[in-house]
C-alpha positions in Angstrom: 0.0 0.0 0.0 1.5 3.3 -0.7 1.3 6.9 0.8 -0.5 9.9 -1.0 1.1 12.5 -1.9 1.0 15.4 -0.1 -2.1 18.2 -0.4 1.4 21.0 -0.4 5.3 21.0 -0.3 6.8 22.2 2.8 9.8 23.5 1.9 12.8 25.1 3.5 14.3 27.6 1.0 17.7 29.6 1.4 17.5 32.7 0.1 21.6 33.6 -0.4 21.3 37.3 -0.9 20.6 37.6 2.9 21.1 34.3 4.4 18.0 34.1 5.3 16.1 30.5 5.3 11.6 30.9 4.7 9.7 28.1 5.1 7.4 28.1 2.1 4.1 25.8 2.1 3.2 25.3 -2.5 1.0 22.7 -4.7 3.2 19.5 -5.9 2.4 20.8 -9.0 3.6 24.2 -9.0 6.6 25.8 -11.0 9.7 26.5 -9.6 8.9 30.2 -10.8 5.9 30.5 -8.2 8.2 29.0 -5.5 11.1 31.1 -6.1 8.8 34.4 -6.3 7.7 33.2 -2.8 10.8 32.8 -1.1 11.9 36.1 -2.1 9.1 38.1 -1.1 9.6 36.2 2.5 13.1 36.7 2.7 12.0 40.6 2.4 13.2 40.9 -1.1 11.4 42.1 -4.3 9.8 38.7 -6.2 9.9 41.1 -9.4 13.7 40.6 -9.7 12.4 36.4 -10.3 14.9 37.0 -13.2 18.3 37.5 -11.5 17.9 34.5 -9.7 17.5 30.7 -9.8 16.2 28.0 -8.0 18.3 24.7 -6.8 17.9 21.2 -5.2 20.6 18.7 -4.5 23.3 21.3 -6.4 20.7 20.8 -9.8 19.4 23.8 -11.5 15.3 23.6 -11.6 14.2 25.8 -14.4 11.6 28.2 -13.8 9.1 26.5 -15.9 9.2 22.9 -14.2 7.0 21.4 -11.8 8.6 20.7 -8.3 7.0 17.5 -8.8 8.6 16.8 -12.0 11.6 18.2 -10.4 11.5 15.1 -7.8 11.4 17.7 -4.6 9.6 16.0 -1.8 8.1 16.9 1.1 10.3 19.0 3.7 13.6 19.5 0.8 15.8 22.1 1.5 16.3 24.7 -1.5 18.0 27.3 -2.8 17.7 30.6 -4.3 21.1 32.0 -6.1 21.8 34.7 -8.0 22.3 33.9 -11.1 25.2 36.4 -11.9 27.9 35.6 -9.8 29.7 38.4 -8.1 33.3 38.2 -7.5 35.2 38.4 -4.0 37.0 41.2 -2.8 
């Protein structure tokens, strides 16, 4: 007998522009865009500037169009939101 799936995701995302880790509750079924949009508006940034950023799990880049479910994110993953632009150290 197997488990359903989960109603939502609850995720733990890391926003690296300001170290700052939001717990974000989305559909299976959502796209990474929609989940990445949410992070940064928790982490207190604008989820306008979706563009300069991207979204990882396990080290893989999820593009902003796929499904978390397609993705293979389950239930309570830890995430990551990067900038996409690297910036270098001074």
């Amino acid at each position: 007998m197997s488990a359903a799936a989960p109603a939502t995701l609850g995720l733990r995302v890391t926003v690296s522009d300001v170290w700052r880790t939001v717990e974000v509750r989305v559909a299976p079924g959502a796209a990474a865009l929609e989940l990445k949009r949410r992070a940064l508006y928790l982490a207190g940034l604008d989820p306008r500037l979706e563009g300069r950023y991207e979204l990882k799990f396990g080290g893989g880049l999820i593009p902003d169009t796929q499904c978390l479910d397609d993705a293979g994110v389950p239930d309570g993953a830890a995430l990551v939101v990067l900038p996409r632009l690297r910036r270098p150290v001074r």
